[in-house]
N, CA, C and O atoms as a Tinker XYZ file with bonds, in Angstrom:
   428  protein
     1  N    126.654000  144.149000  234.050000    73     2
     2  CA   127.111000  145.317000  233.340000    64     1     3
     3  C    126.027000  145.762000  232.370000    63     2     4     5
     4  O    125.310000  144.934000  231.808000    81     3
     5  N    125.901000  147.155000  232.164000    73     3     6
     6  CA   124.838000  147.702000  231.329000    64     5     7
     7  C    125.455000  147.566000  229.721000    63     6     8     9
     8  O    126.503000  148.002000  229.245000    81     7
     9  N    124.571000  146.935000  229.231000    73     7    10
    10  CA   124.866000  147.160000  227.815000    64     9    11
    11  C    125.505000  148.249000  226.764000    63    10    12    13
    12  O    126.433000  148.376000  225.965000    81    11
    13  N    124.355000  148.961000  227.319000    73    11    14
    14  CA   124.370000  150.467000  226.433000    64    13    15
    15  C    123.234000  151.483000  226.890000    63    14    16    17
    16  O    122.057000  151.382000  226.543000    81    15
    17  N    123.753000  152.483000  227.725000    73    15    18
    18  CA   123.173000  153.519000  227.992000    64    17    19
    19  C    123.577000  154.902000  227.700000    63    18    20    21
    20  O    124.770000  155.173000  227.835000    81    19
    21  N    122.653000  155.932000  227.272000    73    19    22
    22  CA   122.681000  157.061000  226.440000    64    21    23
    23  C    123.323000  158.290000  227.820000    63    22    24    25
    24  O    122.820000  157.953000  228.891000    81    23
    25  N    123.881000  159.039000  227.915000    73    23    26
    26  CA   124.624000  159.877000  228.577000    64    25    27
    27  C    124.658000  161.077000  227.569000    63    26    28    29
    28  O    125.120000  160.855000  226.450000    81    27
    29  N    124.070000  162.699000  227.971000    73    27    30
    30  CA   124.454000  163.489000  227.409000    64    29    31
    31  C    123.850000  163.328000  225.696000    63    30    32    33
    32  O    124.187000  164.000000  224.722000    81    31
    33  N    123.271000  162.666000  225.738000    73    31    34
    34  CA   122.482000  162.399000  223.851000    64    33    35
    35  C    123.978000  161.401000  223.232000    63    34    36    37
    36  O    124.141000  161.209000  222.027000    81    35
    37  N    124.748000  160.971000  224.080000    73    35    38
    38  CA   125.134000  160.090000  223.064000    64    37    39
    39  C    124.992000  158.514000  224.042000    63    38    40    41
    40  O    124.541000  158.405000  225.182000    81    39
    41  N    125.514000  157.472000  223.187000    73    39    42
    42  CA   125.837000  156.008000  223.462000    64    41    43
    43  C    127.025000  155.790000  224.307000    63    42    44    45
    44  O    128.199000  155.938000  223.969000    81    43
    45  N    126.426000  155.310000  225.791000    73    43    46
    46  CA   128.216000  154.462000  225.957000    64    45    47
    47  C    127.620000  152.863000  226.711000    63    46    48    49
    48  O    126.558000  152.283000  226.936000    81    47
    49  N    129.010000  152.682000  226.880000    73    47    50
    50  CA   128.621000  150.727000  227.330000    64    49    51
    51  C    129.935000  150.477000  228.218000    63    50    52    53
    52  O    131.128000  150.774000  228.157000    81    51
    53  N    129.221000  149.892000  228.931000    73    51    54
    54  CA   130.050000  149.523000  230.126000    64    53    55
    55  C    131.163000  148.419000  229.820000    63    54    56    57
    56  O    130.530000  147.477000  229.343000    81    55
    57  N    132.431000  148.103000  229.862000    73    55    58
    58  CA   133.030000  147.031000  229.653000    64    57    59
    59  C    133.922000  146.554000  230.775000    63    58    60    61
    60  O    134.000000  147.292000  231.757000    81    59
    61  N    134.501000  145.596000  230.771000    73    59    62
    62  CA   135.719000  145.357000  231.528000    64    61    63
    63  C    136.816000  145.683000  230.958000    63    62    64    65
    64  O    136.710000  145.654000  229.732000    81    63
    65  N    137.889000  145.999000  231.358000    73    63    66
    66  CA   139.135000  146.181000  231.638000    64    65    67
    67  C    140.030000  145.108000  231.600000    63    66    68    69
    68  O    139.425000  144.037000  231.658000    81    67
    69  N    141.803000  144.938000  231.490000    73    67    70
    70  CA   142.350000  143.604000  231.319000    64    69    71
    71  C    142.320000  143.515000  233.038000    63    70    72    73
    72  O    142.164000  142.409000  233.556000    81    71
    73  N    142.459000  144.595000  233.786000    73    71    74
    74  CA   142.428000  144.495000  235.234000    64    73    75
    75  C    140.906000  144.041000  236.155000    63    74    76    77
    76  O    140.609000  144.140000  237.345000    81    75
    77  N    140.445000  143.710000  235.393000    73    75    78
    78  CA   138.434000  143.395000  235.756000    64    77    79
    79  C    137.656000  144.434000  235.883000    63    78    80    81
    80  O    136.451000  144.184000  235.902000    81    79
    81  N    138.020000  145.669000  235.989000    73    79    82
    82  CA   137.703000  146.575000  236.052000    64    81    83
    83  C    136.621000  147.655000  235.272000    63    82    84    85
    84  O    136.911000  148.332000  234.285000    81    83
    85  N    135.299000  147.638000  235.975000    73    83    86
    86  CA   134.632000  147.762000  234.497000    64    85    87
    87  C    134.646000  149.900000  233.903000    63    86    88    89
    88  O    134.366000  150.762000  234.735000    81    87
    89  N    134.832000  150.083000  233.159000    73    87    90
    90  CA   134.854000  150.941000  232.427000    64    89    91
    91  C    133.752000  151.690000  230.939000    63    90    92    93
    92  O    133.417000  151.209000  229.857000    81    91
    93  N    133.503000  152.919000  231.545000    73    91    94
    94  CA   132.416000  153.584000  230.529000    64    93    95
    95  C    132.996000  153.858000  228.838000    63    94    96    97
    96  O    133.404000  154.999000  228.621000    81    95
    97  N    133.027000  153.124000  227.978000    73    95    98
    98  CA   133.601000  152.883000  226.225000    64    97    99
    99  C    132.413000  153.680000  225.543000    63    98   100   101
   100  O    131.281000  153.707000  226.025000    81    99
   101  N    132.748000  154.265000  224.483000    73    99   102
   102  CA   132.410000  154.895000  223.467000    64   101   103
   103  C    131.483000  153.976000  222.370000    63   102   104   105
   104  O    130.455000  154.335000  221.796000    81   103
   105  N    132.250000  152.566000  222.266000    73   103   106
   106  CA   131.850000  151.798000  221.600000    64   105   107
   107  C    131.268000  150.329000  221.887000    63   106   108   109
   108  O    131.719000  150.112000  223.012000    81   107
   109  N    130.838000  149.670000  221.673000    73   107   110
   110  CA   129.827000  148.448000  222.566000    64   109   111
   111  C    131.176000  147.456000  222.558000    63   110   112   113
   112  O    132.205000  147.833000  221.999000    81   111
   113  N    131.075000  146.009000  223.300000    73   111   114
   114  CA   132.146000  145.201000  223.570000    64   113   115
   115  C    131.840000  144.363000  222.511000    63   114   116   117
   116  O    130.709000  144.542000  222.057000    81   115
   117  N    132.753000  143.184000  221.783000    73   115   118
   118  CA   132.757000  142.649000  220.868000    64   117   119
   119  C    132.230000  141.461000  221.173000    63   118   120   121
   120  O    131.540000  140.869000  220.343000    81   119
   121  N    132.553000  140.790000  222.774000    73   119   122
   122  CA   132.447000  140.045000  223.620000    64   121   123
   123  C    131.550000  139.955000  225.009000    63   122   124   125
   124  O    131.435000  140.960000  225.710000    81   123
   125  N    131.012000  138.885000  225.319000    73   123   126
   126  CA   130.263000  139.098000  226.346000    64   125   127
   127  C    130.706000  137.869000  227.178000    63   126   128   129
   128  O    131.268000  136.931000  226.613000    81   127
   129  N    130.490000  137.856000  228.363000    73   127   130
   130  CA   131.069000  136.645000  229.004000    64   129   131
   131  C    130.322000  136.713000  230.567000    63   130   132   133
   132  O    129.389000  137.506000  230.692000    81   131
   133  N    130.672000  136.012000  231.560000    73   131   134
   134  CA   130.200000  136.080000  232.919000    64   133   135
   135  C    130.832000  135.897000  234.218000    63   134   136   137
   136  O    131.246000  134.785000  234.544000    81   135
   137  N    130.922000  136.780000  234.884000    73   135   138
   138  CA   131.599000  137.453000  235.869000    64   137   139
   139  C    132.009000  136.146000  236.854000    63   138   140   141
   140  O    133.154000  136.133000  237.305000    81   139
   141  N    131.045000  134.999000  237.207000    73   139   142
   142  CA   131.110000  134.440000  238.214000    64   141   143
   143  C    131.946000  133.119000  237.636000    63   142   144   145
   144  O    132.580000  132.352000  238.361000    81   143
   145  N    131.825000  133.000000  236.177000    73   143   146
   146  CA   132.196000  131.443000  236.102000    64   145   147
   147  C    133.173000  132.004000  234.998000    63   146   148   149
   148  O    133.469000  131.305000  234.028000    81   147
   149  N    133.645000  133.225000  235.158000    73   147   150
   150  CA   135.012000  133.608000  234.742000    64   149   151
   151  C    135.378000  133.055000  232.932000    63   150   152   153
   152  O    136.449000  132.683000  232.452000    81   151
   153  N    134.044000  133.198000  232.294000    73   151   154
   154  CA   134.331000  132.974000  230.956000    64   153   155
   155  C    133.791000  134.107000  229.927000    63   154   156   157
   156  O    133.172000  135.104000  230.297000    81   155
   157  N    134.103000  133.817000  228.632000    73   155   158
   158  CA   133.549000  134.773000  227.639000    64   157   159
   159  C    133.441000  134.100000  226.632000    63   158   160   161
   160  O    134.196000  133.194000  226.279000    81   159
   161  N    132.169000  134.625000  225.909000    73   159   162
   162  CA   132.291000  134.078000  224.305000    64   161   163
   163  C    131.300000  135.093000  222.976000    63   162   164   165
   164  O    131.043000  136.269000  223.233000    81   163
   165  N    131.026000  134.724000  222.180000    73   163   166
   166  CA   130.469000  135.537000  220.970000    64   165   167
   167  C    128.872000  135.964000  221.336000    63   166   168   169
   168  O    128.099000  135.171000  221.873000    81   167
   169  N    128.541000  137.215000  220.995000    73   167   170
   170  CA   127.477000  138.164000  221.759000    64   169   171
   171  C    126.296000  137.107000  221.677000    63   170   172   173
   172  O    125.390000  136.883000  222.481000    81   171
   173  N    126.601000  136.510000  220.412000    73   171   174
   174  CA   125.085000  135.371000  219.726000    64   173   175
   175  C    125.068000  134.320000  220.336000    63   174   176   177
   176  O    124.024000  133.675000  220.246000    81   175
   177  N    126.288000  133.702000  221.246000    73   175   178
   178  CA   126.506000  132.264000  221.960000    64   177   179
   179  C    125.291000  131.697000  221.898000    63   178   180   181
   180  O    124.357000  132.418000  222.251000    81   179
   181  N    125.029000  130.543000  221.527000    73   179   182
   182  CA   123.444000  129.565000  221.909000    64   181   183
   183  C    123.196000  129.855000  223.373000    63   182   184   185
   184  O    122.636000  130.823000  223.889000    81   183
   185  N    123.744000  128.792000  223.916000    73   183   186
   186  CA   124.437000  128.912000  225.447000    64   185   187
   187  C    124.194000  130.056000  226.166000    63   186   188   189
   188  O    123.570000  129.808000  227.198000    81   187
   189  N    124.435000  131.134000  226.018000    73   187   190
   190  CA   124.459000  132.400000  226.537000    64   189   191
   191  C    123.360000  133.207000  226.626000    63   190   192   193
   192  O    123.059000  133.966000  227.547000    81   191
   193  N    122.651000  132.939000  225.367000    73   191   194
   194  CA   121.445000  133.240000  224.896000    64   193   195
   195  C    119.869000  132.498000  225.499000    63   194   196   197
   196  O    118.785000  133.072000  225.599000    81   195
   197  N    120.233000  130.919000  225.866000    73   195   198
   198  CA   119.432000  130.318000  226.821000    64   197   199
   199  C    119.655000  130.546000  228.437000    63   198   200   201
   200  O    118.851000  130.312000  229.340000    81   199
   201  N    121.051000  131.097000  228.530000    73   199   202
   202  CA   121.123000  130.957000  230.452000    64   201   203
   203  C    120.417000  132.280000  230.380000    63   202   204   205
   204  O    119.437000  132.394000  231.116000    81   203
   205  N    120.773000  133.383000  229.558000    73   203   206
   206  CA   120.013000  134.954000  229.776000    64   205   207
   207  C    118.201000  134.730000  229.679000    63   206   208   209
   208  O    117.378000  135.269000  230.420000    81   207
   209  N    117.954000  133.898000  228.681000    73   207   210
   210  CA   116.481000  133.956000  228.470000    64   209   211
   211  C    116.432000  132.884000  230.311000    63   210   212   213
   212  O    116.004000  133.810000  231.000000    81   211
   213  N    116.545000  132.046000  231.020000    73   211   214
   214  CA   116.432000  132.101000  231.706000    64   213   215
   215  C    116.163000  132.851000  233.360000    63   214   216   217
   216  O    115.581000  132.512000  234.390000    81   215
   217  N    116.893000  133.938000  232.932000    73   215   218
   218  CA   117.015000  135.027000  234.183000    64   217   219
   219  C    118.404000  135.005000  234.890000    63   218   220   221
   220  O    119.410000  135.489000  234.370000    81   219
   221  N    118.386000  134.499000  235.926000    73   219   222
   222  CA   119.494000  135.017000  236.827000    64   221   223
   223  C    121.169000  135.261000  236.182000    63   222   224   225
   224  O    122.132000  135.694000  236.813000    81   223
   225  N    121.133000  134.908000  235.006000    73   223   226
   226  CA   122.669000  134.856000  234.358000    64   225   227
   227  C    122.950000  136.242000  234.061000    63   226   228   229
   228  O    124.116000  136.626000  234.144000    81   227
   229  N    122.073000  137.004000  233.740000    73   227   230
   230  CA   121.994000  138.688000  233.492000    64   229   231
   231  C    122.698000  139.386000  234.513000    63   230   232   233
   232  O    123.393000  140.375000  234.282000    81   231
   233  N    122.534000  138.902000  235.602000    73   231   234
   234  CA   122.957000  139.918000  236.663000    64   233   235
   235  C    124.565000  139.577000  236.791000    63   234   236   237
   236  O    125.145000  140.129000  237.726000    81   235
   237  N    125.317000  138.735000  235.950000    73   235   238
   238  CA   126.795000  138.440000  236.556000    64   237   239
   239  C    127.504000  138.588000  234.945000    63   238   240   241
   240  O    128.647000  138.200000  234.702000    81   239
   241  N    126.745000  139.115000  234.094000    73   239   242
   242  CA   126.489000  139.638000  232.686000    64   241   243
   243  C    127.773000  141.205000  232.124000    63   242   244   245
   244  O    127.792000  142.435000  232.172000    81   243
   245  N    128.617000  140.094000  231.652000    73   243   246
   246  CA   130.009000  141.296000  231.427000    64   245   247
   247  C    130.122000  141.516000  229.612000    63   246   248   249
   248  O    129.512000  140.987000  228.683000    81   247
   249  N    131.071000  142.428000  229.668000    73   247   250
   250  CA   131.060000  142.871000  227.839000    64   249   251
   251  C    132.933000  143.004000  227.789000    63   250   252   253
   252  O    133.580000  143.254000  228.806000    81   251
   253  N    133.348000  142.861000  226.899000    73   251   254
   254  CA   134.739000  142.795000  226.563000    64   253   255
   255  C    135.014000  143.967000  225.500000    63   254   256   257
   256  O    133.984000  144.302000  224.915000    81   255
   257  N    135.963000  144.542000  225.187000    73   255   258
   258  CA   136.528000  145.874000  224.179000    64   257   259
   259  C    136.773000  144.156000  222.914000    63   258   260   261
   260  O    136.341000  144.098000  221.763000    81   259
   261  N    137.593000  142.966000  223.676000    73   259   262
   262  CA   138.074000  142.263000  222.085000    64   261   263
   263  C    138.675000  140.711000  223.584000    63   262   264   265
   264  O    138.622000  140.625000  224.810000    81   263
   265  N    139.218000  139.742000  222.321000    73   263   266
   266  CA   139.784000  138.751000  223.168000    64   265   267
   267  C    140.890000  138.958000  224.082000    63   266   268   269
   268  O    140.957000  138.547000  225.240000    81   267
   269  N    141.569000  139.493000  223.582000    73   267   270
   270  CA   142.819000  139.638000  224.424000    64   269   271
   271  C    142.588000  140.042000  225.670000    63   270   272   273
   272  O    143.095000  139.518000  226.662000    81   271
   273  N    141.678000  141.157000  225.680000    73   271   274
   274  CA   140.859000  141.777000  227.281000    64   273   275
   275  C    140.882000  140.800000  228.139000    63   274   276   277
   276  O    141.622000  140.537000  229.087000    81   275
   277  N    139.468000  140.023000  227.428000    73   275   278
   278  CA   138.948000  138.928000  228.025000    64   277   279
   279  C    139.860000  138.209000  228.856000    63   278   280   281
   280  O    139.672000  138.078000  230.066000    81   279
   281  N    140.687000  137.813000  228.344000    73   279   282
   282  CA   142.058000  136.867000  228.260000    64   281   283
   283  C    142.863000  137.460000  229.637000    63   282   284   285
   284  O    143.104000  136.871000  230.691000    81   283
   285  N    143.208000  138.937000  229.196000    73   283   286
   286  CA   144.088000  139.388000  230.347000    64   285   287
   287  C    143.326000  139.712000  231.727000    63   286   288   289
   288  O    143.860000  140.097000  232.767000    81   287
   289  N    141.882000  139.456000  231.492000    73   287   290
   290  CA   141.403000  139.855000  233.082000    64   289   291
   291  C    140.791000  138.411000  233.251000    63   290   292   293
   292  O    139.642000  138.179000  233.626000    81   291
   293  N    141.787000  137.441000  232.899000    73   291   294
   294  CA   141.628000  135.905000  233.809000    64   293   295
   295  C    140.225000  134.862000  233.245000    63   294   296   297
   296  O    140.004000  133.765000  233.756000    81   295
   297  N    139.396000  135.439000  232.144000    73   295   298
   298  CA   138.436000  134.964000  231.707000    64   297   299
   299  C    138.723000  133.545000  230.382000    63   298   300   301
   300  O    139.611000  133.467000  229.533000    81   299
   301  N    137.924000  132.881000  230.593000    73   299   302
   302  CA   138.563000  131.505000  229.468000    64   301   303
   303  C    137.756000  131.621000  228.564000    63   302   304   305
   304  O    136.765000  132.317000  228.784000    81   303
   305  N    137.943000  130.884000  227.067000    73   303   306
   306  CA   136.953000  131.214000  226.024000    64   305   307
   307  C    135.998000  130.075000  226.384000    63   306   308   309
   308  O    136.335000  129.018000  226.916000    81   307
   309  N    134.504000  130.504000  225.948000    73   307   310
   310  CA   133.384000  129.244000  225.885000    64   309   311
   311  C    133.404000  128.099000  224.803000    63   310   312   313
   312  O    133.592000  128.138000  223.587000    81   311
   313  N    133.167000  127.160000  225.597000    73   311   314
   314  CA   133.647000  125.609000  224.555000    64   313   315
   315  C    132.283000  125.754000  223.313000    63   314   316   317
   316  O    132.260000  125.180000  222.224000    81   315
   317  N    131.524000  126.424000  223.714000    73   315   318
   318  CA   130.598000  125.893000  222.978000    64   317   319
   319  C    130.381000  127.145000  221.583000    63   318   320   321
   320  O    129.885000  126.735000  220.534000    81   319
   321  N    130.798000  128.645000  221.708000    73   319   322
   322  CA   130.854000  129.356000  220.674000    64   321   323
   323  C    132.375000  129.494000  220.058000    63   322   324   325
   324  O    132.544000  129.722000  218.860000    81   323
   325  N    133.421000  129.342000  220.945000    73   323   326
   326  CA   134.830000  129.509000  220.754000    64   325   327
   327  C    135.495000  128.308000  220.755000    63   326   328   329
   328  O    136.645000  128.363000  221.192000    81   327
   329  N    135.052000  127.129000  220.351000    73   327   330
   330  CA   135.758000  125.661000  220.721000    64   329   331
   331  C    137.105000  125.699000  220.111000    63   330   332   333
   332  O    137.727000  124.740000  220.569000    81   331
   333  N    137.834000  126.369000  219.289000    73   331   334
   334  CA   139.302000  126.123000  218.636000    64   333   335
   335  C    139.961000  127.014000  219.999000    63   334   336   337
   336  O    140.877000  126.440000  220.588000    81   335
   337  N    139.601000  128.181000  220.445000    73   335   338
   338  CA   139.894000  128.866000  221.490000    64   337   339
   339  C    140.182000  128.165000  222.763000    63   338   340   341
   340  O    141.233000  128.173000  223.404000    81   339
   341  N    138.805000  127.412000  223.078000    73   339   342
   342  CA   138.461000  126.779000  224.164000    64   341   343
   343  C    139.723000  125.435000  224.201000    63   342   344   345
   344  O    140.609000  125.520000  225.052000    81   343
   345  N    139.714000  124.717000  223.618000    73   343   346
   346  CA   140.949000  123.445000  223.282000    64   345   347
   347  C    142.324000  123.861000  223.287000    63   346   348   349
   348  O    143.330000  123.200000  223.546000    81   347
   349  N    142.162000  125.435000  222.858000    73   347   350
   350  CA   143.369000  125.594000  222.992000    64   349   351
   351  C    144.024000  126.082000  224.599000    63   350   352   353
   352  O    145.163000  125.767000  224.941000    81   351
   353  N    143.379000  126.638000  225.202000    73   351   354
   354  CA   142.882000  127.047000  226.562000    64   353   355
   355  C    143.128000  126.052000  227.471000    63   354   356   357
   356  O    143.942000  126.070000  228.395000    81   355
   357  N    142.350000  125.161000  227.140000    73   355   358
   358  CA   142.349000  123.672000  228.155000    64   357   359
   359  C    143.449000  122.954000  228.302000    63   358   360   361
   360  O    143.835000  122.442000  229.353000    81   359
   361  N    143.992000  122.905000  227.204000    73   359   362
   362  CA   145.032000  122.145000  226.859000    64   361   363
   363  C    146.670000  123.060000  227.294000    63   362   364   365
   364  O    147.745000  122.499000  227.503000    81   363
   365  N    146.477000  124.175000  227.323000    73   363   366
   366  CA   147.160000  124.804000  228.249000    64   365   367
   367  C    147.271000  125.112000  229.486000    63   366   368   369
   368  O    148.267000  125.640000  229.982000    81   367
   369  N    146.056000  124.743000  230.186000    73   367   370
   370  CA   145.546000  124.895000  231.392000    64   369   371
   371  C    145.827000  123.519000  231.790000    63   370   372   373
   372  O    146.107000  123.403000  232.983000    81   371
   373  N    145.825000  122.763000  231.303000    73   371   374
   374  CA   146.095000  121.397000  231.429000    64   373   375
   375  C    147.959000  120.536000  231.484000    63   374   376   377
   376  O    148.471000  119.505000  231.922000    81   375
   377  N    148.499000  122.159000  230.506000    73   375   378
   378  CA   150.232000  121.869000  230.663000    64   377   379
   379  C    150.415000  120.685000  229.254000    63   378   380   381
   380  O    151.532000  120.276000  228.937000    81   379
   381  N    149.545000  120.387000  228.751000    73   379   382
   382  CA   149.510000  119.601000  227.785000    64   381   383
   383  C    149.823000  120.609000  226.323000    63   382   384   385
   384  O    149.409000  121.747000  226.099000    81   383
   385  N    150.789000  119.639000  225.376000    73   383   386
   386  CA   150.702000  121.085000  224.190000    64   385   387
   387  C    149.494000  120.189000  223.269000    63   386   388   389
   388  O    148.792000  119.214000  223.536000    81   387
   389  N    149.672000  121.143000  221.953000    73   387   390
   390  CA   147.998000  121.340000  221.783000    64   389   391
   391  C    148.416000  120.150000  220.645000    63   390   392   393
   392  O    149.524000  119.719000  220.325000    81   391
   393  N    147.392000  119.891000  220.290000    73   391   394
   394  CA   147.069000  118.371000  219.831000    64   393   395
   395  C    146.659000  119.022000  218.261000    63   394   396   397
   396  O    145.899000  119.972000  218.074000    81   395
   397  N    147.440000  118.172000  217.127000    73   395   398
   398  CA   147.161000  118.377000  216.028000    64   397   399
   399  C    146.072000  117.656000  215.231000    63   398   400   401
   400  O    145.518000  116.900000  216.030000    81   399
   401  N    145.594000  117.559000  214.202000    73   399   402
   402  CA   144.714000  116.887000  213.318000    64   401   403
   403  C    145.073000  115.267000  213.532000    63   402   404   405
   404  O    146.279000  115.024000  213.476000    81   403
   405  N    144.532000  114.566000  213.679000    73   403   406
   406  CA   144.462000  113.182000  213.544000    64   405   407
   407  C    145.524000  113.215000  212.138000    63   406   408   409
   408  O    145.451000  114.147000  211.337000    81   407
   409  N    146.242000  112.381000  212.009000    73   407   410
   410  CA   147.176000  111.677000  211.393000    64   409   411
   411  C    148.588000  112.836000  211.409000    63   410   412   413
   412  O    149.642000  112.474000  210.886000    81   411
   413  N    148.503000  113.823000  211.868000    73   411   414
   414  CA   149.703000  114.700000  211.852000    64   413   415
   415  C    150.805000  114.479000  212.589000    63   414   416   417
   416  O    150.636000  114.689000  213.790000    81   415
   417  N    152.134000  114.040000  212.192000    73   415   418
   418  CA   152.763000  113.779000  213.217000    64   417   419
   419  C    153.371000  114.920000  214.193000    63   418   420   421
   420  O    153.351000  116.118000  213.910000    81   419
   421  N    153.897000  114.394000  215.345000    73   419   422
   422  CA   154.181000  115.832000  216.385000    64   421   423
   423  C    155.662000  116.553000  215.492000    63   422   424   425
   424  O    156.481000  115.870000  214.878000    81   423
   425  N    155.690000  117.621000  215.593000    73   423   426
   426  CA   157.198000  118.620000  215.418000    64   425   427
   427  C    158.110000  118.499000  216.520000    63   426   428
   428  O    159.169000  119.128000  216.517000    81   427
């Protein structure tokens, strides 16, 4: 997906949709994530930032309007910029409920 390209003298940016669907926005995505391994996380991710300086990760290279998007078009948060997200994710994906602070007892 294109970042941000100028149309007509102004800015737009390509995003996804909650349907995967990518769409021309007014305003840039909050989120960036990747098409093939069906995740998303924060534009600055470490992670994200080394697979792109690598190369081929660019081309499967998506943008989000916010989380919930992300969320509704089947994408999981990244463990490594979103880990309270990510645990919480897993652990639902897993059917397990979510695990409190060490010494907390369960409700």
């Amino acid at each position: 997906m294109t970042r941000g390209q100028a149309h007509g003298g102004r800015r737009t940016w390509t995003l996804l949709g909650v349907d995967g669907r990518a769409y021309t926005s007014d305003t840039p995505g909050t989120l960036g994530g990747h098409r093939r391994a069906r995740l998303y996380g924060r534009l600055d991710c470490a992670s994200a930032l080394r697979a792109l300086a690598r190369g081929p990760y660019a081309a499967h290279r998506v943008f989000f309007a916010d989380e919930a998007t992300a969320v509704a078009a089947g994408y999981r948060p990244c463990a490594r910029c979103l880990p309270r997200a990510y645990v919480s994710w897993r652990d639902a994906a897993r059917g397990a409920r979510p695990r409190g602070r060490e010494g907390d007892s369960p409700s």
